[in-house]
N, C-alpha and C positions, 0 to 999 in steps of 0.2 A: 796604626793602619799605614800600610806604607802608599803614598797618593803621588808616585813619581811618576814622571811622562812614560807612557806605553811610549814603546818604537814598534813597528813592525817590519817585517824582513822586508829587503827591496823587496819589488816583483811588478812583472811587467805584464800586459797583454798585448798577444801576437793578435793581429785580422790585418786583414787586406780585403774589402770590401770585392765581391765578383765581380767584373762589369758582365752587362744581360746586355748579349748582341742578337738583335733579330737578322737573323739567317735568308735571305732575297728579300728585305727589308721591300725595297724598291720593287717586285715583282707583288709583294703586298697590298701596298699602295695602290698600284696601279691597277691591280682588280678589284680592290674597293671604290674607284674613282671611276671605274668603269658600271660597275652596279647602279654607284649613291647617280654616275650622270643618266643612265639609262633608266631611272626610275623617276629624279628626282621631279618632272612636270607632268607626274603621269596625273592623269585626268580620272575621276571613277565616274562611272556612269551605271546603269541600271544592269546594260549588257557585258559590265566586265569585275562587275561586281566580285563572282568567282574566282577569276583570276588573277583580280589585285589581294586577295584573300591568300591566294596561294604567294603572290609575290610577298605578301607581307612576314606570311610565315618564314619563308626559305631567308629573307634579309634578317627577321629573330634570330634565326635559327644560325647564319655568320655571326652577329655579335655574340650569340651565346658563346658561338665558339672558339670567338678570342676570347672574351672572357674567362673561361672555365680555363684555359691553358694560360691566362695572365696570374688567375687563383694556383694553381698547381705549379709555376714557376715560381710564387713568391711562399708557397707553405714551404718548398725545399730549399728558397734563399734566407728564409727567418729561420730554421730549426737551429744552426749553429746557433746563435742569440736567443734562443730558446734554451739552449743547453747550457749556455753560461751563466742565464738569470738564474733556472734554477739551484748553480753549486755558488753564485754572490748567495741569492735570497737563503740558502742553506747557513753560510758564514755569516750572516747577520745574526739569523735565529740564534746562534751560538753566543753569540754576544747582547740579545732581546734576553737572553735568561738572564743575565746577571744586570743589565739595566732596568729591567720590570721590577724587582722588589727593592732594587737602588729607589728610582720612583716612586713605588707606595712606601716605603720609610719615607719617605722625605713631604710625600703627598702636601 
């Protein structure tokens, strides 16, 4: 049995991490600062009941909506590293076949 040190060929991995720039960052901001001040000592009472009902919704309804575009920026900034797990975790399996029964012999 020949048991001599495996080499493997050089080999490198290119990435350059994206940077995520938010686009009037600052125009962002400041309508959310303007919302969170214009709401945030609101008072409920019996007579506005409905209204804060609706205010509450519409302010869900902004953070849904960063969120759902926070989610949809990061499923298109993981896929590259998605694609690469899968052809590592492929090159492992190729090498799981012949350590699985290395292992049960040896068990």
């Amino acid at each position: 049995m020949d048991n001599s040190l495996i080499n493997l060929p050089d080999y490198s991995v290119d990435y350059t991490p994206a940077p995520i720039q938010i686009n009037n960052l600052e125009g962002l901001q400041a309508s959310i600062a303007q919302y969170t001040a214009r709401y945030s000592n609101l008072v409920i009472t019996e007579d506005n009941v409905k209204d804060t009902k609706q205010v509450r919704a519409k302010l869900n309804g902004l953070k849904r909506a960063l969120d759902d575009r926070r989610k949809e920026i990061k499923r298109g900034y993981n896929q590259p590293l998605k694609e690469f797990e899968v052809v590592v975790k492929k090159l492992e399996s190729q090498i799981d076949t012949v350590i699985d029964p290395i292992d049960a012999g040896l068990g």
